[in-house]
C-alpha positions in Angstrom: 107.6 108.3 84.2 105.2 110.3 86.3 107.2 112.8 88.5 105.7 114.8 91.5 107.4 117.9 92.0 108.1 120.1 94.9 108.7 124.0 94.6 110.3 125.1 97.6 110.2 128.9 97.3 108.8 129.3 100.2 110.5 126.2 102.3 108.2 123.3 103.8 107.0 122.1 106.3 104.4 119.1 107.2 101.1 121.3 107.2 102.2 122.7 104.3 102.6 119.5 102.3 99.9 117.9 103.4 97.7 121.2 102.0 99.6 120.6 98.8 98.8 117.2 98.6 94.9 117.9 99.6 95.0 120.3 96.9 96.6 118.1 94.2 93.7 115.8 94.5 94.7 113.4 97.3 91.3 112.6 99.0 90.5 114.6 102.4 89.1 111.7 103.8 92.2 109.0 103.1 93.9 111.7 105.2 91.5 111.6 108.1 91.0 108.5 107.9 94.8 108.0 108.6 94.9 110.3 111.5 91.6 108.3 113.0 93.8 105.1 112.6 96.8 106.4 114.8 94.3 106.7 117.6 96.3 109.8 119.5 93.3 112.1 119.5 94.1 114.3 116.9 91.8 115.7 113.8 92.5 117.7 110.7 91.0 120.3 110.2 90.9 121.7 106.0 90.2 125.1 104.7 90.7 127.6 101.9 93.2 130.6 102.7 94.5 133.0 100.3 98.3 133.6 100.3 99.1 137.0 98.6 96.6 136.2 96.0 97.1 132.6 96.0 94.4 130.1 96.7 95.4 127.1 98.4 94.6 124.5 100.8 95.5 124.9 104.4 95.7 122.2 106.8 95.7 122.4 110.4 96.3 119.5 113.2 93.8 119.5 116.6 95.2 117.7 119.0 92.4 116.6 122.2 90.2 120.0 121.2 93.8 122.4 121.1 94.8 123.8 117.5 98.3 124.1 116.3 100.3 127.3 116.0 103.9 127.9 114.9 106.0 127.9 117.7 107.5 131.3 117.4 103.9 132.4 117.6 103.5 130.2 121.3 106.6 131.8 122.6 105.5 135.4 121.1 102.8 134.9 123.2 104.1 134.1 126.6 105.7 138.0 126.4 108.9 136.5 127.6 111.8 134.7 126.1 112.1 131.2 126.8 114.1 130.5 129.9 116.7 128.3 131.5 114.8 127.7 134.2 112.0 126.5 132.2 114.4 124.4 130.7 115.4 123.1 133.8 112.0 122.0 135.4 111.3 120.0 132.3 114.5 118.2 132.0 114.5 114.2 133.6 117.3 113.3 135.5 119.4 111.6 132.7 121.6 113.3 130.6 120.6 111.5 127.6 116.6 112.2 127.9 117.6 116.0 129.0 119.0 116.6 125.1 116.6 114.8 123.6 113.9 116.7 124.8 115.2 119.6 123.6 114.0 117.9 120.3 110.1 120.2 121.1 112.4 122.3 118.6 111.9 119.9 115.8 108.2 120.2 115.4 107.0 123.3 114.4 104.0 123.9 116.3 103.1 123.8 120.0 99.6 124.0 122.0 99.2 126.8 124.9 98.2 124.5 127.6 100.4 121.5 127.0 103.8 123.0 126.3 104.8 122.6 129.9 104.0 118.9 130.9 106.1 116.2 131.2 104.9 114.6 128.8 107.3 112.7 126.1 107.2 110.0 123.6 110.4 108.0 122.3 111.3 106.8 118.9 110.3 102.9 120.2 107.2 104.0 121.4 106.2 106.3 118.0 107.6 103.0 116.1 104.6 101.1 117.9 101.9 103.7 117.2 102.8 103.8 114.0 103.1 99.9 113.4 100.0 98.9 115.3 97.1 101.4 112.7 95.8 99.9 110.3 97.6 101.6 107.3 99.8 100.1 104.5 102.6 98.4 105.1 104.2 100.8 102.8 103.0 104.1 104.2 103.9 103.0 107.4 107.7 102.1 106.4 108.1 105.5 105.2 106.5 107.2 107.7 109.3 105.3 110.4 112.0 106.4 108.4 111.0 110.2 108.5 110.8 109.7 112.4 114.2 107.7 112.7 115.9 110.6 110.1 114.7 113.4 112.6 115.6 111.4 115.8 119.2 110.7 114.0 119.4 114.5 113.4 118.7 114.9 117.0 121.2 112.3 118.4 124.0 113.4 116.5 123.6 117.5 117.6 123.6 116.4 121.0 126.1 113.4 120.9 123.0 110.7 122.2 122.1 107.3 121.2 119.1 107.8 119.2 116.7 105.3 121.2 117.5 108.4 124.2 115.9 111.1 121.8 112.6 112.0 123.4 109.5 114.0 121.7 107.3 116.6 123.7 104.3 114.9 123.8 102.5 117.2 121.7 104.8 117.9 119.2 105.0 114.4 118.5 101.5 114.2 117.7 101.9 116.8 115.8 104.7 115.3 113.9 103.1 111.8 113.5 100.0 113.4 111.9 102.0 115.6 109.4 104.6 112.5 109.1 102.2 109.6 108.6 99.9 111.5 106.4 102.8 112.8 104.4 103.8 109.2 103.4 100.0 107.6 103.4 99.5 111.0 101.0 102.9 110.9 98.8 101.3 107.0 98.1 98.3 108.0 96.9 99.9 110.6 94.5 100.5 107.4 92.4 104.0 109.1 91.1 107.1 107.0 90.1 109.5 109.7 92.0 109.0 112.8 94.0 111.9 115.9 93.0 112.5 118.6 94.9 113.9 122.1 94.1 116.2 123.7 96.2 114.8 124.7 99.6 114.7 128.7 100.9 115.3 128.0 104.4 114.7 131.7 105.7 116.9 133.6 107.9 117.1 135.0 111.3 116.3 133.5 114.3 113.3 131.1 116.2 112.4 131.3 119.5 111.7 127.1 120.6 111.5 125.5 124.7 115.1 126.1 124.9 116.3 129.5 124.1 116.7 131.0 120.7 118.1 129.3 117.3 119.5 130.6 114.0 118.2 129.4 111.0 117.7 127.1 109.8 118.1 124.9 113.1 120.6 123.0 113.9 118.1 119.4 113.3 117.1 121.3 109.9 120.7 122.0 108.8 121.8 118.4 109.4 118.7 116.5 108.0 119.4 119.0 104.8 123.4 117.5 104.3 123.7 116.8 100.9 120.8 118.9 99.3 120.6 122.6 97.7 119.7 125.3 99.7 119.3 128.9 99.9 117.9 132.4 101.4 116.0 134.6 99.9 116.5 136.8 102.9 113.1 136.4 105.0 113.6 136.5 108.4 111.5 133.6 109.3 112.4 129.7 109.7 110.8 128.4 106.6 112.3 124.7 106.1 111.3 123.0 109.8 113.0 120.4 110.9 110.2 117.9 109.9 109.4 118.9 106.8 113.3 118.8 106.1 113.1 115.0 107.5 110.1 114.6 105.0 111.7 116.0 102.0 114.9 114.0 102.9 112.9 110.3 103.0 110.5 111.0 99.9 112.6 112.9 97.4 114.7 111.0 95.1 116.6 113.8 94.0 117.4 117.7 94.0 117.1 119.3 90.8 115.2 122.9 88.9 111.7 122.3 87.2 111.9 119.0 85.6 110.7 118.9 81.8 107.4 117.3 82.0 103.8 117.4 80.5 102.0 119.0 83.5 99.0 117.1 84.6 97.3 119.1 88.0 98.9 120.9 90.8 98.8 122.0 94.0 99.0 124.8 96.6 99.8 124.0 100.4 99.6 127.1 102.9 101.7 127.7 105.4 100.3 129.8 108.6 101.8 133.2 108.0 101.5 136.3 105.3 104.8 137.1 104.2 105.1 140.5 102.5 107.7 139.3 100.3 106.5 136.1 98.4 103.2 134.1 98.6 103.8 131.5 101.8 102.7 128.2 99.8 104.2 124.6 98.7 103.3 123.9 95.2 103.1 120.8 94.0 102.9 119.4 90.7 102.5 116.4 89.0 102.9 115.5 85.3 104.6 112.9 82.7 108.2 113.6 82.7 109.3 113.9 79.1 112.0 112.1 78.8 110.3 108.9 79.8 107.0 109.5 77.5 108.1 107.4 74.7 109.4 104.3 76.6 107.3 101.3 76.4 109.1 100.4 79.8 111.4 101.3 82.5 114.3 99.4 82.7 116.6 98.7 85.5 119.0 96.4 87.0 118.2 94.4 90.2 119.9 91.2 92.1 118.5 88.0 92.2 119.3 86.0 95.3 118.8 82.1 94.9 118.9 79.2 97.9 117.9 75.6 97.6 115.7 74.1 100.6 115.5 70.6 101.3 115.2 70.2 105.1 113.2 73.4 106.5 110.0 73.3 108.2 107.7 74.5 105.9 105.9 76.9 108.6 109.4 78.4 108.6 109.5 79.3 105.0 106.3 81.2 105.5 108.1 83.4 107.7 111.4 83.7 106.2 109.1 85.5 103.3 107.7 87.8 105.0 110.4 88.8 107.1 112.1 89.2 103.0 109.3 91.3 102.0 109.1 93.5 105.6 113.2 94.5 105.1 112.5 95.1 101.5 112.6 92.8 99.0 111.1 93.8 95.6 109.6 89.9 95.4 109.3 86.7 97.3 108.6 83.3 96.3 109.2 79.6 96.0 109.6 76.8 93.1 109.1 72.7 94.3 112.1 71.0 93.0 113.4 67.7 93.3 116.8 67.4 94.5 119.5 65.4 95.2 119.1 61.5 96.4 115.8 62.6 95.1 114.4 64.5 98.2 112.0 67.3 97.4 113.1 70.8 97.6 111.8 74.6 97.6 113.9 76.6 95.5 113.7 79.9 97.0 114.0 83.6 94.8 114.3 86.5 96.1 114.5 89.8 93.5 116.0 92.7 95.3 117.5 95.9 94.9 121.2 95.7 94.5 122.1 97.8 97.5 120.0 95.4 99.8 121.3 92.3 98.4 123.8 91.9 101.4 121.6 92.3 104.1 118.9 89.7 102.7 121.4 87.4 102.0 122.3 87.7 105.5 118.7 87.0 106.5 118.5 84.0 104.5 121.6 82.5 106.2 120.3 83.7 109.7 116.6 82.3 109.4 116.8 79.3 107.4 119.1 76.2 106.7 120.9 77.1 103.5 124.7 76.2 103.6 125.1 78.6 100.1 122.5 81.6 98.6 123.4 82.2 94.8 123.3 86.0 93.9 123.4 87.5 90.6 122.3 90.6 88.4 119.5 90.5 85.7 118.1 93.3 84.2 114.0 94.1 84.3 111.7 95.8 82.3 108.8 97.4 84.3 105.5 99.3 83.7 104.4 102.6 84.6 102.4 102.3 87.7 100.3 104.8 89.8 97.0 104.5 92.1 93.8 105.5 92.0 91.6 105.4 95.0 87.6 104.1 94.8 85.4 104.7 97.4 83.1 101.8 98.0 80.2 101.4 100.2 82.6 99.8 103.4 85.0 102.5 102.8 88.2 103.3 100.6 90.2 101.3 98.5 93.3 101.7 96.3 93.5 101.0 92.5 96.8 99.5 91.3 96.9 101.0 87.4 99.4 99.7 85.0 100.1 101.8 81.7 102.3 101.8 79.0 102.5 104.6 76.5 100.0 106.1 78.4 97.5 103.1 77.9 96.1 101.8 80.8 97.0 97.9 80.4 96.6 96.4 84.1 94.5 97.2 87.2 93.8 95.6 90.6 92.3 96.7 93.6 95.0 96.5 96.5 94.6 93.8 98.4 95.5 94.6 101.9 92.5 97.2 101.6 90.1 94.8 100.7 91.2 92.6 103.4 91.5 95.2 106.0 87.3 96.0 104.8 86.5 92.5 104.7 87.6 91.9 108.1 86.1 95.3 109.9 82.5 94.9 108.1 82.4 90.8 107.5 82.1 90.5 104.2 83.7 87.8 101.6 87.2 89.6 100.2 86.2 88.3 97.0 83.0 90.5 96.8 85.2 93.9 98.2 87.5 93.4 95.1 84.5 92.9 92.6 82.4 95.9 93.9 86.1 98.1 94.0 86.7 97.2 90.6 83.7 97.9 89.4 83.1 101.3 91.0 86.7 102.2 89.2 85.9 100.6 85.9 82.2 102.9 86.1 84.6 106.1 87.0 86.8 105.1 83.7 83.6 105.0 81.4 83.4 108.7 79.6 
């Protein structure tokens, strides 16, 4: 099992994963790339720093020609607290829109000349950025469920729905960048689970629109329920709200340094010098040892089963992908011959135990089923990881299968290939060869 491992010494937050991820080998240009395709007029921009004595990878987020900054910094800057009556003037009418944009506090960054507009996107409309690029359907589930974790944190401090939490406009970009590319980026690391070590959250307190916080803030400390935390006494906000909504979606679990066979890692930069510690993210990726030996991962999933004798075909197209977009593991369907001999579809659906409820429920809702079978079976699974190849229409993921550490299966992904096929008009057929063949000539010695 290939683990990816995050050493919060320093907290996080999404600039500084997204340097550790840059610096564990994840391709600059996947990462521009995904900003291009949210189309909100932001850029990256990638450097080298040095962190007491550490080199890493620094990324910073331009948003229409502005650069970031950490918020304390903005509000350092203005020589003068943040008032109430600042507060005020920016608060809509509605009670429910007046808390949630208090949620400027939950991005860590904010631009000089925009922190004062009106300006605010909601969850609905972030949902529609985020669903309309042209990013994996993967990457872009992920990246939604960060956003809806920080707007939950949000709705629950101040007692709102959470369709009524609203994001400065700025600080949403912001967030979407660091949030999409986090996920797009985690992807790409091609692990089988992402651990995380207990997160120094700093100390003191952090200036934001609204007045001043302790920390960590409020969003921070209930996004971080459930998880180990500390402080090493630095009097600075280390874990931000988004990277704690981050950390919450991708890690699978909370633990100390993992035993593993250490492949590469990483260093992501945070924007300031701390006397105390170097302020980086390290990453680092390796073989977890206690999976090395196995031939295969084994693990126990629900199968859900309903016969289908007297549904529209056009609707069973549909019903599987609606299957596949809540979550289901697989999809498909057997021709049978049923009673009073009428043909049938026998459709499967393999699922993760937890979700077998709600996709039985979807079955029952979209087709004509009067009964859905369920049981559990046990599978045995490769080790699987991507690689990405860049062709000559532009980047496509490798699907590697290994066992034992022996490469046994590869495929280029096919929503990349069809994505290129479509934008440059050439035969998908021909965007799979060429991607295979460029990763078969990188596999060569």
């Amino acid at each position: 099992m290939r683990i990816a491992y995050l050493e919060c010494f320093s907290g996080i937050s999404g600039d500084m994963l997204l340097g550790a991820l840059v610096d564990a080998g994840v391709s600059p240009r996947l990462l521009e790339e995904t900003v291009s395709a949210l189309g909100v007029g932001a850029k990256l921009e990638i450097s080298r720093v040095m962190r007491s004595g550490i080199s890493a990878t620094k990324v910073d987020v331009w948003v229409d020609g502005e650069k970031d900054m950490p918020r304390e910094e903005y509000w350092a800057k203005q020589d003068v607290a943040p008032s109430a009556d600042a507060k005020h003037e920016h608060a809509p009418h509605s009670h429910a829109h007046e808390h949630g944009h208090d949620h400027e506090h939950s991005t860590e960054r904010a631009h000089p000349s925009h922190a004062h507009e009106h300006l605010h996107r909601g969850l609905n409309e972030i949902r529609t950025i985020i669903s309309a690029s042209t990013i994996s359907e993967s990457p872009k589930k992920t990246a939604v469920a960060i956003f809806e974790a920080l707007g939950a944190a949000e709705a629950k401090i101040h007692n709102v729905p959470v369709e009524s939490v609203h994001f400065h406009e700025v600080g949403a970009v912001d967030a979407m960048v660091d949030i999409v590319c986090a996920a797009v980026g985690s992807e790409a690391l091609g692990v089988d689970e992402i651990v995380c070590s207990p997160l120094n959250v700093g100390g003191g307190t952090v200036k934001c629109a609204h007045g001043t916080f302790p920390v960590p803030a409020p969003a921070t400390v209930e996004l971080l329920k459930g998880a180990p935390v500390y402080s090493s006494g630095v009097q600075a906000e280390l874990v931000t709200p988004t990277g704690a909504a981050i950390v919450k979606t991708l890690a699978r679990r909370f633990a100390t340094f993992p035993e593993m066979k250490i492949e590469k890692s990483g260093y992501g930069a945070g924007s300031r010098e701390f006397a105390e510690h170097p302020n980086v993210l390290r990453l680092v990726i390796g073989e977890g040892a206690a999976q090395s030996e196995a031939k295969t991962k084994s693990e126990t999933i629900t199968i859900l089963e309903a016969n289908l004798d007297d549904l529209n075909p056009q609707v069973f197209g549909y019903v599987m992908d609606r299957l596949l977009e809540e979550g289901a593991l697989d999809v498909f369907g057997v021709p049978v011959q049923m009673k009073k001999n009428r043909p049938g579809t026998l459709l499967t659906v393999l699922c993760k135990p937890e979700q077998s409820s709600k996709l039985a429920h979807l079955i029952f809702a979209e087709t004509t089923t009067l009964g859905v079978r369920r049981r559990e079976e046990v599978r045995q699974t490769l080790a699987r990881r991507w690689e990405n190849v860049r062709t000559q229409w532009g980047e496509v993921r490798i699907k590697i299968a290994s066992m034992n550490g022996t490469i046994t299966n590869y495929a280029p992904e096919y929503e990349d290939c069809r994505r290129i096929a479509g934008e440059h008009h050439v035969p998908l057929k021909a965007v799979m060869q060429e991607a295979t063949r460029i990763y078969l000539l990188a596999e060569k010695p």
